[in-house]
LOSEGU-50739 format. One record per residue (C-alpha): residue in three letters; x, y, z. Coordinates in nm, 3 decimals. Example, Ala and Ser with C-alpha at 12.3 -4.5 7.8 and 13.67 -1.06 7.14 Angstrom:
// residues 2
  rest        x        y        z
   ALA    1.230   -0.450    0.780
   SER    1.367   -0.106    0.714
END
This chain:
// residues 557
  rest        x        y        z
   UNK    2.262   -2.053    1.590
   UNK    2.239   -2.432    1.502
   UNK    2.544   -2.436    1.353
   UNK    2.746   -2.257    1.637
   UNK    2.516   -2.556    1.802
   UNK    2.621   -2.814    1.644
   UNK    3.022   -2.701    1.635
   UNK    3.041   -2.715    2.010
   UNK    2.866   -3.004    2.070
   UNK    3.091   -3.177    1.816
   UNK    3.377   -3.027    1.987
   UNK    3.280   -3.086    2.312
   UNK    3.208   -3.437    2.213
   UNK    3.592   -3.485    2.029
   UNK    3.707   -3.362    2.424
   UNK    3.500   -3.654    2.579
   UNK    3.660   -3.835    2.319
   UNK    4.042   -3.799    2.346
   UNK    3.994   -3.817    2.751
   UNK    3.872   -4.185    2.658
   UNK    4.151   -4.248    2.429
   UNK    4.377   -4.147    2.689
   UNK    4.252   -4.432    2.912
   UNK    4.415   -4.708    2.662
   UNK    4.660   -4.513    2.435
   UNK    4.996   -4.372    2.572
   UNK    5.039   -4.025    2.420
   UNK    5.290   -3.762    2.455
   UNK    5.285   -3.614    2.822
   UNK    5.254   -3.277    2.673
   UNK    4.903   -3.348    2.438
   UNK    4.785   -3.550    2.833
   UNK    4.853   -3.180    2.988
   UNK    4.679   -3.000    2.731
   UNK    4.402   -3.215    2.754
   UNK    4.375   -3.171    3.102
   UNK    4.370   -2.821    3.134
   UNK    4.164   -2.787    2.862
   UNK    3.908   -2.987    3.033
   UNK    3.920   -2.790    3.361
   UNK    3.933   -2.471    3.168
   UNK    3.592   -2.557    3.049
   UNK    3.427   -2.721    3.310
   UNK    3.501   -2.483    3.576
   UNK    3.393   -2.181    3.318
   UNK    3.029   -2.358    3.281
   UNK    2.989   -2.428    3.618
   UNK    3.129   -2.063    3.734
   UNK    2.920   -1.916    3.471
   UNK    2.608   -2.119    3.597
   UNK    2.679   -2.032    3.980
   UNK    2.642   -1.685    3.906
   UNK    2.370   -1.726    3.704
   UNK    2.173   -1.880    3.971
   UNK    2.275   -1.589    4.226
   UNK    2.217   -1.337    3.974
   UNK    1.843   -1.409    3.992
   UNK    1.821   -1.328    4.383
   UNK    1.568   -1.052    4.443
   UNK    1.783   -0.849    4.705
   UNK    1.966   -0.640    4.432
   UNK    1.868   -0.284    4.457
   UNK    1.796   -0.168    4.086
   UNK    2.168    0.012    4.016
   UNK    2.335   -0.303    4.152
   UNK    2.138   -0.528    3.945
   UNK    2.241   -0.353    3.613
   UNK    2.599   -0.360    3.698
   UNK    2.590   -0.709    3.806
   UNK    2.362   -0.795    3.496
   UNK    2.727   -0.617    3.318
   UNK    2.986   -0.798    3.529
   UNK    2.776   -1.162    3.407
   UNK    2.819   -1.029    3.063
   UNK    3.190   -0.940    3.061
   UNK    3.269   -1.284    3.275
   UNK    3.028   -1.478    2.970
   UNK    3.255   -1.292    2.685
   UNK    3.571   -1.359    2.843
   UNK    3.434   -1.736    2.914
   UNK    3.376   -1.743    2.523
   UNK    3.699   -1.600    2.415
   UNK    3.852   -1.847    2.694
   UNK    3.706   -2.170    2.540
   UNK    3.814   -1.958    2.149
   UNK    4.166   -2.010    2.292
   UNK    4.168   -2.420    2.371
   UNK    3.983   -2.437    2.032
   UNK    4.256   -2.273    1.852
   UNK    4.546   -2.476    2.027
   UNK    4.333   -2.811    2.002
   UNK    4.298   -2.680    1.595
   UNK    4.706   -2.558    1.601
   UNK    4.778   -2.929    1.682
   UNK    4.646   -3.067    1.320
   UNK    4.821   -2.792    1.136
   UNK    5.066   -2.945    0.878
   UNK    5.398   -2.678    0.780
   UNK    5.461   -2.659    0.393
   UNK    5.821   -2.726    0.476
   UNK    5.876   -3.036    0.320
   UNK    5.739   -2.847   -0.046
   UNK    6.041   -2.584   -0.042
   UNK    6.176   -2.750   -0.292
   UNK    5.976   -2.758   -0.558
   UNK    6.088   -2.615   -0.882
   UNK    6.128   -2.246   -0.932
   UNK    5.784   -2.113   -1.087
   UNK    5.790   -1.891   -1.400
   UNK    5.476   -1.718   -1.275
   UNK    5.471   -1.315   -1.278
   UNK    5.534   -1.175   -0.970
   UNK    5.485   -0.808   -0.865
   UNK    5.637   -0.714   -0.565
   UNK    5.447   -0.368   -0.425
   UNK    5.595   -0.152   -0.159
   UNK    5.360    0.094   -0.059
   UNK    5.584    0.363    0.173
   UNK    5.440    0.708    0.306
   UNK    5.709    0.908    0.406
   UNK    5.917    0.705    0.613
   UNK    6.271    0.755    0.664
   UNK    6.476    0.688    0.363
   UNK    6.720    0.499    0.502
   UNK    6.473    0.213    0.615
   UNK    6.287    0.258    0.272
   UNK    6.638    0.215    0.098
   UNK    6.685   -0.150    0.268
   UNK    6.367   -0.250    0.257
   UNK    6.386   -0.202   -0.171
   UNK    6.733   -0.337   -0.178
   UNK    6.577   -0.670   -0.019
   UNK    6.295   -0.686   -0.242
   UNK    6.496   -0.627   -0.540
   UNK    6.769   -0.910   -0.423
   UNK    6.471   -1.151   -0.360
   UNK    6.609   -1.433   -0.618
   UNK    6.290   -1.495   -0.859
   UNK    6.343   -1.409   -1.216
   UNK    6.014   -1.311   -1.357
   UNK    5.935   -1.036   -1.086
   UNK    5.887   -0.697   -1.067
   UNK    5.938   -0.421   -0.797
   UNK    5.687   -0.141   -0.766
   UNK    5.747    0.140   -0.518
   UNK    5.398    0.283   -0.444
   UNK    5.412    0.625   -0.312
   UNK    5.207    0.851   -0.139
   UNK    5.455    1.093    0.025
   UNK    5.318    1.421    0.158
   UNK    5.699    1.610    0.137
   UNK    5.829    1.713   -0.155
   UNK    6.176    1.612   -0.067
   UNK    6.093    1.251    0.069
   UNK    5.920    1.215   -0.286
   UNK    6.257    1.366   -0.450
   UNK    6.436    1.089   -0.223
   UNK    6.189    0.827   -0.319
   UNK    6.174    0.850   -0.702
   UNK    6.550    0.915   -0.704
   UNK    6.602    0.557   -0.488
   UNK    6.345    0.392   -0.712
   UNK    6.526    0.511   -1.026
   UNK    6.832    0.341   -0.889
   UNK    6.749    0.014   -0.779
   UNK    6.584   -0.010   -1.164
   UNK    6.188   -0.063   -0.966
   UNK    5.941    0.122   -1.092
   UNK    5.769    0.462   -0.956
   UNK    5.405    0.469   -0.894
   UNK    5.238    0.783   -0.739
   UNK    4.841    0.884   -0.752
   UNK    4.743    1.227   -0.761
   UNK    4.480    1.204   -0.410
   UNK    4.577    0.941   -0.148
   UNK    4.233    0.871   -0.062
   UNK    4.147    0.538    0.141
   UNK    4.536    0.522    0.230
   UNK    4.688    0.187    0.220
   UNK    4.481    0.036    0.024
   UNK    4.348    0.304   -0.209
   UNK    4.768    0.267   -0.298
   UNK    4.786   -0.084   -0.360
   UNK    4.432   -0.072   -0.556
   UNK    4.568    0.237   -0.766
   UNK    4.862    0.028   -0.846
   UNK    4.684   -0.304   -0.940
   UNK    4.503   -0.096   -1.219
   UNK    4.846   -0.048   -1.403
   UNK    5.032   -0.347   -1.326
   UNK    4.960   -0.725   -1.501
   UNK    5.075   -1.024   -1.302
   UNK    5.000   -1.353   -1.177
   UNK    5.087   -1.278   -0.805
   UNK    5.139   -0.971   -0.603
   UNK    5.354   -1.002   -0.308
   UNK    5.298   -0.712   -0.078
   UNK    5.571   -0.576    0.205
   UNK    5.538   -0.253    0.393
   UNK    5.799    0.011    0.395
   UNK    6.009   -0.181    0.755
   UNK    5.972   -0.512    0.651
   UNK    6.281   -0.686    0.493
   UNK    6.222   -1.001    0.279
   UNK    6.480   -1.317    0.291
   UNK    6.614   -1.382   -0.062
   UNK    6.446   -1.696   -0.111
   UNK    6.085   -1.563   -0.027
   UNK    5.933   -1.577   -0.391
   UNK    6.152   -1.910   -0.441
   UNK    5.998   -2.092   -0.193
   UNK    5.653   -1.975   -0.170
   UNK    5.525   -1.936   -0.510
   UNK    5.498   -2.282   -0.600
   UNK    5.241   -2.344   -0.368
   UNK    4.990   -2.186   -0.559
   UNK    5.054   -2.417   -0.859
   UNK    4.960   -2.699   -0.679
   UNK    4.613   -2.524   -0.560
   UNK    4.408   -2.321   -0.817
   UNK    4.205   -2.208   -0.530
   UNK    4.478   -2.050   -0.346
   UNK    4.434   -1.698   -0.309
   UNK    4.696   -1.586   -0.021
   UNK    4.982   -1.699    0.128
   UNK    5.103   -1.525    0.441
   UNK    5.386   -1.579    0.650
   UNK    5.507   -1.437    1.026
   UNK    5.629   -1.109    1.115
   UNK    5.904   -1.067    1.358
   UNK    6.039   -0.714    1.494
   UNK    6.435   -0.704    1.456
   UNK    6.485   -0.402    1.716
   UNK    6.366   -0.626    2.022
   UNK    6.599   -0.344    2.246
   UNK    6.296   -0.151    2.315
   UNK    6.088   -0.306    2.582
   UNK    5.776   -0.202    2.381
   UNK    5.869   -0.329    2.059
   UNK    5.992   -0.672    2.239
   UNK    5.601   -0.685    2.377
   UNK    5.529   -0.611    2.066
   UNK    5.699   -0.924    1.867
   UNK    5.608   -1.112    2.167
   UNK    5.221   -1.074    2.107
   UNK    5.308   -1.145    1.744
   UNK    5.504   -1.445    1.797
   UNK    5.223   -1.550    2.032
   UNK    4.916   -1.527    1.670
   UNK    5.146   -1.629    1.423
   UNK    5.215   -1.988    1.588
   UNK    4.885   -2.140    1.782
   UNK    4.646   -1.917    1.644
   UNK    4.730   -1.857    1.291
   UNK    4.799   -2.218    1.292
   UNK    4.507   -2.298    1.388
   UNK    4.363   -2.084    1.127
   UNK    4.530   -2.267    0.862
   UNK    4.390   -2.583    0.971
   UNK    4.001   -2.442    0.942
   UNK    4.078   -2.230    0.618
   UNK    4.052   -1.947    0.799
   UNK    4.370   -1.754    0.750
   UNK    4.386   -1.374    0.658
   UNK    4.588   -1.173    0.505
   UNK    4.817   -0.948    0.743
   UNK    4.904   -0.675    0.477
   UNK    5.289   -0.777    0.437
   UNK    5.466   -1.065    0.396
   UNK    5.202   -1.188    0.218
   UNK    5.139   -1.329   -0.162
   UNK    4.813   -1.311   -0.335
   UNK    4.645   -1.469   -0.650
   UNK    4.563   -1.153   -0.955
   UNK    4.316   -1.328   -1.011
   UNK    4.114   -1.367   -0.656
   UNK    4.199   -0.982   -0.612
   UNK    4.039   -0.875   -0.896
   UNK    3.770   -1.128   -0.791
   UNK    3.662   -0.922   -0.506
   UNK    3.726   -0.574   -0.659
   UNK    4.108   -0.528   -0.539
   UNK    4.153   -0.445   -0.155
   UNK    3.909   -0.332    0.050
   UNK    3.862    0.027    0.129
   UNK    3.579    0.103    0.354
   UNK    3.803   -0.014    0.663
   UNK    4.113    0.029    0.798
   UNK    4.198   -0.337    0.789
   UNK    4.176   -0.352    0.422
   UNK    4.368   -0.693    0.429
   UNK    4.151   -0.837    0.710
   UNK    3.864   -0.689    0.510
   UNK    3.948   -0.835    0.244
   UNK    4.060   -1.175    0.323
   UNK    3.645   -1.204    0.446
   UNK    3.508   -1.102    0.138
   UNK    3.769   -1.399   -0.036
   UNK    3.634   -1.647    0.170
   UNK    3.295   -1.561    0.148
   UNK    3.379   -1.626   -0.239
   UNK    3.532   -1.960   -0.194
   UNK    3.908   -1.854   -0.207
   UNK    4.146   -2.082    0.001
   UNK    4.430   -1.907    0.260
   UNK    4.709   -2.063    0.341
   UNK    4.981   -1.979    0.644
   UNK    5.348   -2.058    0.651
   UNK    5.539   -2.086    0.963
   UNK    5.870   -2.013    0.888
   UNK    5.968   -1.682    0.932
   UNK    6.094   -1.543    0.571
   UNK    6.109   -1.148    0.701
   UNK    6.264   -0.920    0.953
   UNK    6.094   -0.647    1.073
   UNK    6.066   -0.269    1.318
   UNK    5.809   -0.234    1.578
   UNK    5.689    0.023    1.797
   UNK    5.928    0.122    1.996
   UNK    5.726    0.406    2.236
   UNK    5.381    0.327    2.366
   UNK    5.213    0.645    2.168
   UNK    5.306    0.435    1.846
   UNK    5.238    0.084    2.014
   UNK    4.891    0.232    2.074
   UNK    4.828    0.402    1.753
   UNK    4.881    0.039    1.537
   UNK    4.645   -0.102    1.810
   UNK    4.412    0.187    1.780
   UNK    4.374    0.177    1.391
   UNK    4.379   -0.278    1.419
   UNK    4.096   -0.231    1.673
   UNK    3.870    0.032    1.456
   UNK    3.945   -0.184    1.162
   UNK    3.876   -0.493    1.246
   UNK    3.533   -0.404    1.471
   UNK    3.437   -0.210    1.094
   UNK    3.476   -0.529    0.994
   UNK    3.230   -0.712    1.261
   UNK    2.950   -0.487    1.129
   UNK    2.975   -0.626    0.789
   UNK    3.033   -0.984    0.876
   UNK    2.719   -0.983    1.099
   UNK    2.560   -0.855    0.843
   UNK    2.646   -1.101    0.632
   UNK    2.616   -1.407    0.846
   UNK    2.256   -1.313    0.846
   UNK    2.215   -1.253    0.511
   UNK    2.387   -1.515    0.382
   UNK    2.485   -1.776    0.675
   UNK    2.645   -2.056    0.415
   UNK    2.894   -1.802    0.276
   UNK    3.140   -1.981    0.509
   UNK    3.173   -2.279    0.701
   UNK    3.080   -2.278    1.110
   UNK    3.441   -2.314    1.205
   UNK    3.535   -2.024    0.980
   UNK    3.277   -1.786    1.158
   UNK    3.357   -1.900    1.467
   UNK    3.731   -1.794    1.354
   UNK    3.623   -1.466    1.243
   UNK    3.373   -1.373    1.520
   UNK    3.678   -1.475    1.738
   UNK    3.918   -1.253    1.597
   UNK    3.692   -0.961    1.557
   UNK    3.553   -0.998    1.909
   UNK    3.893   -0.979    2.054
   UNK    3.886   -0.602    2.049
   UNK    3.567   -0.614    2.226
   UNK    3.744   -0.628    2.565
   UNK    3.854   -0.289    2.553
   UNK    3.478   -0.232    2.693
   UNK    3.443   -0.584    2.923
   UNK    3.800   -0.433    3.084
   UNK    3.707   -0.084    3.095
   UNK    3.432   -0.187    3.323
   UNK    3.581   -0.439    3.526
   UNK    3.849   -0.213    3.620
   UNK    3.581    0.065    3.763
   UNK    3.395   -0.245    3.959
   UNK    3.606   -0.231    4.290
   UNK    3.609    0.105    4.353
   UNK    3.220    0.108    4.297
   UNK    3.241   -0.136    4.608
   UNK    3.486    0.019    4.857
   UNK    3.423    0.369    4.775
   UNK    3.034    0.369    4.698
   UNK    2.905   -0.001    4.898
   UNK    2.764   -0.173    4.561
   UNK    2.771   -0.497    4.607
   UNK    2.702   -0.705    4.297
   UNK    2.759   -1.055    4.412
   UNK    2.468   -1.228    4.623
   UNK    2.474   -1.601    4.773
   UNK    2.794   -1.744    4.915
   UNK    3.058   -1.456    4.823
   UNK    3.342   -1.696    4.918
   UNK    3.182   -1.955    4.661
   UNK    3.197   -1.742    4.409
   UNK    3.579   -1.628    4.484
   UNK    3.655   -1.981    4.480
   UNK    3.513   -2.069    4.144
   UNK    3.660   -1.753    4.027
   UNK    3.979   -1.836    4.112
   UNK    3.978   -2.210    3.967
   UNK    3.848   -2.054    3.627
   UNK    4.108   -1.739    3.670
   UNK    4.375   -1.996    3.713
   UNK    4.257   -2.238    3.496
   UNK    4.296   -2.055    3.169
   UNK    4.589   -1.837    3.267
   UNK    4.776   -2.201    3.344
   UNK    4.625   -2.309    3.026
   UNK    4.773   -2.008    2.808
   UNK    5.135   -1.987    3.005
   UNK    5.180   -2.383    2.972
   UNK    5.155   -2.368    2.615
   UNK    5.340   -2.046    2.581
   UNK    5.632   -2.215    2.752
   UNK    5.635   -2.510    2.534
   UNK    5.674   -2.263    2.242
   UNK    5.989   -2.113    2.432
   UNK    5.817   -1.797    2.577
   UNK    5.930   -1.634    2.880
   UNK    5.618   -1.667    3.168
   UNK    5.784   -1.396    3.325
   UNK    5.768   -1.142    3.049
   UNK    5.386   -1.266    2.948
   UNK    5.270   -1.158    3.276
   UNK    5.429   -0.854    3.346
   UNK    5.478   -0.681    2.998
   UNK    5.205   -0.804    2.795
   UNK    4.950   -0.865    3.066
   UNK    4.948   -0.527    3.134
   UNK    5.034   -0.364    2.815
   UNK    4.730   -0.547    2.743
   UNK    4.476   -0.402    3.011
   UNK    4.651   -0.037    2.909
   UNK    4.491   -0.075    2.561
   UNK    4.087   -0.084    2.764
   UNK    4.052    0.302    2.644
   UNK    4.200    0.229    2.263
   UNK    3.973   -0.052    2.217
   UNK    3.690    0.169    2.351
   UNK    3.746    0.429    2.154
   UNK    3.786    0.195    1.869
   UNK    3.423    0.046    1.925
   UNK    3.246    0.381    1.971
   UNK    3.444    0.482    1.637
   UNK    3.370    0.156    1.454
   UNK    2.990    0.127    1.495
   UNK    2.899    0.502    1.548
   UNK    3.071    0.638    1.190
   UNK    3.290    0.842    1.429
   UNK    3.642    1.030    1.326
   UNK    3.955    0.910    1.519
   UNK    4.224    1.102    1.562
   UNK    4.613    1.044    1.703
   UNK    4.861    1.260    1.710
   UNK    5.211    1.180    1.890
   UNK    5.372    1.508    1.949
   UNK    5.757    1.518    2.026
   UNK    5.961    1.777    2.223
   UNK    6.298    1.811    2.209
   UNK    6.319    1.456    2.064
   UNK    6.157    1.260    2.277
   UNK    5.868    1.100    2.160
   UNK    5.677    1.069    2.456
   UNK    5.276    1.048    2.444
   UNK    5.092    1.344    2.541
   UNK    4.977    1.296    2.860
   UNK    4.624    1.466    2.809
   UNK    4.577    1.182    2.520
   UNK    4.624    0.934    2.846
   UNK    4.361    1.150    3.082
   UNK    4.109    0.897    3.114
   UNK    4.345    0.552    3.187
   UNK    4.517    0.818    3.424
   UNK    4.198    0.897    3.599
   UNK    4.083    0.485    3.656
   UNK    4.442    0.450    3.777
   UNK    4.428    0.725    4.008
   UNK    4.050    0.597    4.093
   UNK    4.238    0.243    4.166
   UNK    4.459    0.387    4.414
   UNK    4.243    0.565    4.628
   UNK    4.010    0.254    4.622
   UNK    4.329    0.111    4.765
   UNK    4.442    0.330    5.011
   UNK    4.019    0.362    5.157
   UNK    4.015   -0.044    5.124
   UNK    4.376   -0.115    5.333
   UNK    4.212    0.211    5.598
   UNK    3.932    0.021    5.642
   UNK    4.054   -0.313    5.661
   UNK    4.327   -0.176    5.950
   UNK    4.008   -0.109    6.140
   UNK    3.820   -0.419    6.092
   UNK    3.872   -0.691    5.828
   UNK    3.575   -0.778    5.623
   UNK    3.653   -1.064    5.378
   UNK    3.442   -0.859    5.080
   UNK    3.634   -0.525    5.145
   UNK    3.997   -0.763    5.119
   UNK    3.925   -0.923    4.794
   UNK    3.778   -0.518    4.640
   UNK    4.091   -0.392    4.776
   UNK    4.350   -0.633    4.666
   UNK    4.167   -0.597    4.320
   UNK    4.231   -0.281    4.290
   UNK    4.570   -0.322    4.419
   UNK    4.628   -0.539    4.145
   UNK    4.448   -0.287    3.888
   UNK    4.692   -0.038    4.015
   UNK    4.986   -0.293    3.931
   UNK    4.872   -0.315    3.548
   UNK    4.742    0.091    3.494
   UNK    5.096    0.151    3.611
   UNK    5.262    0.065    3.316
   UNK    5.164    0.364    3.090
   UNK    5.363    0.556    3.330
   UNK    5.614    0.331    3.297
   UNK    5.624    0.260    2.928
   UNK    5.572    0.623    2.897
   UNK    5.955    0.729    2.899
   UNK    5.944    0.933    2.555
   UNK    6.274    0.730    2.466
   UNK    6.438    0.828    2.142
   UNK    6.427    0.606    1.835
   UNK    6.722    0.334    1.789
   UNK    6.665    0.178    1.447
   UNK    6.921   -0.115    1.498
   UNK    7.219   -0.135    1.243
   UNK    6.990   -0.447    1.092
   UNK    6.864   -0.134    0.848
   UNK    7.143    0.082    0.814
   UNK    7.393   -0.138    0.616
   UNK    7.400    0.133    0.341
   UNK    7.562    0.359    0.530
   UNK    7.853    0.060    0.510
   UNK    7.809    0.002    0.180
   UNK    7.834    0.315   -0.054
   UNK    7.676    0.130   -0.339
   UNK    7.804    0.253   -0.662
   UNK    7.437    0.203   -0.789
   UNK    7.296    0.489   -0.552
   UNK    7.269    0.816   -0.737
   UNK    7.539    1.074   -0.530
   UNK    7.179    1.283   -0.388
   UNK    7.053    0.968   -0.273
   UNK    7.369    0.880   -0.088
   UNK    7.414    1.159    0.124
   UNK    7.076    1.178    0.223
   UNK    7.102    0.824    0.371
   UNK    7.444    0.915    0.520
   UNK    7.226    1.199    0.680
   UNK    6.990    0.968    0.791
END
């Protein structure tokens, strides 16, 4: 706890310090603006925080109201903390220093094996995908197709493509601990210096190995290098959030990570050292973030991360909301598998990384955390207008006020510097927003899962070929929507009768609860899948290389 101590009194004091600076020094109006809001951000959270606090220790709670307000303090303090995580990680994004200006650095002669793990995905996209790799211009490489394929005729199609792009086959006789059992399997066969790693959708540019390589020549304690992902079939609204949210980590924030060492690995579009993976025993299997996992247990060891922002490979997202929650589902259980071990190890071992570096983890592990903080905060107003608990004491007005300047604060905060990256405000707050309160159930499910040993499962049916999410799988976000609404309708009854300032703000929050809960209907269209022509230039190409079975089942596909 000292060191978390120190850190923010050190960064609290830098703050102080650039205001000052300000006072004398003419600086760019955009750094003045970022200063500024990052100074009301934090003010008004402490003094928000402290209000309630204070009104929080009335006596004139009835016990049930005093445990749920005792919960709405703790989800306002974890949102406050996450809050202040973001102005850290743009204050740490502006130090960050691109590896540009090293692109051209000679071609290493290093080893490099290139692994594609695929799992029976369609063979068209696997058949670009290896055709990238295998054009990637690096002369001492090789291409590995890992595969665990369940049908016998996608591992037909798979060993017959392998065969023909000259990469070599690699299958295991179990597939146990998935992903990463794959990639471990493999490294037990393969020797090189570096293994690049790209999943089965992910298309690399030629100049990937080229470029990136040399950078760990000029750092022996380099153990990853990971660059962006981008999603190349931005037609489907979901997929666009998708990239969107990406776009949104892999500039401040895994910038920012860079600049405190504190980049992980992503689990494609990634290079790592042999040598640092065999250091920690290969990939990490007792999650399902091996690569975040992973990229702990490197650290821990004294292994440098680095992150490139150029973007070196084209991607496919999600395109329905069943498989944009499934990724999200299995990110969430992952990475909270991972806060168990990394509190346990911050208390066993507290010097195994620096204080900016857990404050970087504990950030990125807590994120998931308000799938719980959300899920109750979205049950809070229809507790008030359909049951009377009232959880706020003192001056209620006072505290909407200092809500709102906090509220505003940090969502002016986030948008400003999402515009100056050339994001759309517009699409932040009404796809991603509320994509993002949709995912409250996931990320509850995922915490129940992560620290309780339990079994997840996720199964997207399809009927007659649309892939829409079973709508029993959605019960429970149904139900608080539902509960929303009639919160709504009892609040605007009520308020038609006789307004009451308490019963206008429950309503219009649940009117605006309502507004976000609506988009799994909306999202929920069961749309058919539209792999863009970006991955279907075979069917344009009739490579003389392709073996004639091969062929003809991509010109099926």
């Amino acid at each position: 706890m000292q060191q978390f101590s120190l850190l923010f009194i050190r960064g609290f004091q830098a703050l102080v310090d650039k205001l000052s600076f300000l006072r004398t020094q003419k600086l760019a109006r955009f750094e003045r603006h970022i200063l500024i809001l990052a100074a009301l951000s934090i003010t008004s959270t402490v003094i928000f925080i402290s209000y309630h606090a204070v009104i929080f220790s009335y006596p004139s709670y009835s016990p049930i109201e005093k445990v749920m307000a005792f919960g709405l303090l703790l989800c306002e303090i974890f949102f406050a903390i996450n809050g202040i995580g973001y102005v850290f990680w743009i204050s740490q994004a502006g130090k960050y220093e691109s590896a540009h200006d090293q692109y051209l650095s000679k071609e290493s002669s290093s080893s490099v094996a290139c692994l594609m793990p695929v799992c029976d995905e369609p063979l068209d996209i696997i058949g670009e995908t290896l055709a990238s790799i295998c054009a990637m211009r690096y002369k001492n490489k090789q291409v590995y197709v890992l595969d665990d394929s369940t049908k016998e005729q996608n591992v037909r199609n798979v060993s017959n493509l392998a065969r023909d792009f000259g990469a070599t086959l690699i299958r295991r006789e179990n597939r146990h601990h998935y992903k990463a059992g794959n990639i471990n399997n493999a490294l037990k066969q393969i020797k090189a210096d570096y293994i690049a790693v790209f999943d089965a959708d992910q298309r690399p540019a030629p100049n990937f190995l080229r470029d990136l390589v040399p950078l760990f020549a000029e750092n022996p304690k380099l153990a990853l290098v990971q660059t962006p992902q981008d999603y190349e079939n931005s037609h489907s609204l979901i997929a666009h959030a998708a990239a969107l949210q990406n776009s949104l980590f892999y500039e401040y924030i895994a910038e920012s990570k860079d600049v405190t060492g504190s980049m992980f690995c992503c689990g494609t579009n990634c290079i790592l050292r042999g040598a640092a993976l065999a250091d920690v025993g290969g990939f990490d299997t007792k999650t399902l973030t091996e690569d975040f996992a992973t990229s702990l247990e490197l650290h821990a060891r004294g292994w440098q991360t680095r992150f490139v922002d150029k973007l070196y490979v084209m991607g496919l997202g999600p395109e329905t909301l069943g498989e944009y929650l499934k990724q999200y589902s299995r990110w969430a259980t992952g990475t909270l598998q991972v806060l168990k071990s990394a509190v346990k190890k911050f208390v066993t071992n507290p010097r195994s990384l620096s204080p900016k570096q857990w404050f970087e983890y504990w950030l990125s592990c807590s994120y998931y955390l308000s799938g719980l903080a959300n899920f109750y905060l979205v049950l809070l107003p229809a507790a008030y207008t359909l049951f009377g608990v009232d959880l706020i004491r003192g001056n209620p007005l006072m505290y909407l006020v200092l809500l709102f300047i906090v509220f505003m604060s940090f969502w002016s905060f986030f948008l400003y510097t999402s515009i100056k990256r050339g994001y759309s405000a517009r699409q932040l707050i009404t796809v991603c927003a509320r994509l993002e309160t949709c995912k409250f159930y996931v990320y509850t499910k995922a915490f129940f899962a992560a620290f309780f040993g339990l079994k997840t499962s996720f199964k997207v049916t399809s009927k007659g070929g649309s892939r829409q999410l079973p709508w029993s799988y959605l019960a429970v976000p149904l139900a608080v929507l539902t509960l929303n609404a009639v919160s709504t309708f009892v609040g605007l009854y009520r308020l038609g009768i006789f307004f009451y300032p308490d019963f206008a703000i429950n309503t219009f929050w649940s009117a605006y609860n309502v507004w976000q809960l609506s988009a799994i209907i909306q999202y929920n269209s069961g749309s058919k899948p539209q792999l863009s022509e970006y991955f279907h230039l075979f069917k344009s190409r009739k490579a003389r290389t392709l073996s004639a079975a091969v062929a003809n089942e991509m010109e099926r596909g």
